[in-house]
C-alpha positions as a printed Julia matrix, in Angstrom:
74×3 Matrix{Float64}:
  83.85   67.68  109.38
  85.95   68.95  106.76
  90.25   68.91  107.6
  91.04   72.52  107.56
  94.69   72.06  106.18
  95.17   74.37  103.41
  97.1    77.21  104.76
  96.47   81.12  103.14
  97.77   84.55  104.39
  97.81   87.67  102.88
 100.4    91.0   103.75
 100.06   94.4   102.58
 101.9    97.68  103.31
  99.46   98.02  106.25
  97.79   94.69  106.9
  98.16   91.24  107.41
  95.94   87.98  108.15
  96.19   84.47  107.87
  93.65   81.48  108.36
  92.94   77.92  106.74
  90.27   76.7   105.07
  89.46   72.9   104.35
  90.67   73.04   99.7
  92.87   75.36   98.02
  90.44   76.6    96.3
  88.44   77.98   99.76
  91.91   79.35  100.82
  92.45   81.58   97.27
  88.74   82.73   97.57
  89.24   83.96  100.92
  92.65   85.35  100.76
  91.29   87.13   97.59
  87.65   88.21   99.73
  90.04   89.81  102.91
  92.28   91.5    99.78
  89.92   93.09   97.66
  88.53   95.84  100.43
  92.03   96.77  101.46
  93.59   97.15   98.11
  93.05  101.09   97.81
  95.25  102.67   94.93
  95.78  102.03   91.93
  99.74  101.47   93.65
  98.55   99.0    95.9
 100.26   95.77   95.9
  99.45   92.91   98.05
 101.25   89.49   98.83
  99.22   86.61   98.84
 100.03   82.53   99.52
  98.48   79.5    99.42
 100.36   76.72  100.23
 103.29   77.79   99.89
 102.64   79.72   96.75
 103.2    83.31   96.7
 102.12   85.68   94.31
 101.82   89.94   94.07
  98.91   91.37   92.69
  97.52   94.77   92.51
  93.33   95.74   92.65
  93.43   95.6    88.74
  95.11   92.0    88.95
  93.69   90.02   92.07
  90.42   88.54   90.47
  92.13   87.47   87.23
  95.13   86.09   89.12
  93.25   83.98   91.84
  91.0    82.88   89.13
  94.21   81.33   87.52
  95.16   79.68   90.56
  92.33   78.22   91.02
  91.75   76.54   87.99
  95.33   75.3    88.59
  94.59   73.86   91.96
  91.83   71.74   90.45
């Protein structure tokens, strides 16, 4: 079984949630899978980090942005 050790969380105006997930990469896709849904306006802004990496994005910018950070966690 698979060390869960990567740590993500994500905080918005209104919500919050954290969890781990066993690579980096798991812990951006599922920080970016709890964002997407709760990221309403186009105003919305949401914190997200993984590992200790924090970064802002808005609706318009989360897929492009975790896509990034993915490719650099490889």
């Amino acid at each position: 079984m698979p060390n869960t050790n990567v740590a993500w969380s994500v905080k918005g105006n209104t919500f919050a949630k954290t969890g781990r997930k066993p690579t980096a990469e798991d812990a951006w896709t599922a920080a970016r899978d709890y964002a997407d849904p709760r990221l309403k306006g186009v105003g919305d802004m949401v914190a997200i980090t993984v590992n200790n990496v924090t970064t802002s994005v808005t609706k318009a910018t989360l897929h492009s942005v975790v896509r990034e950070r993915i490719a650099a966690s490889k």
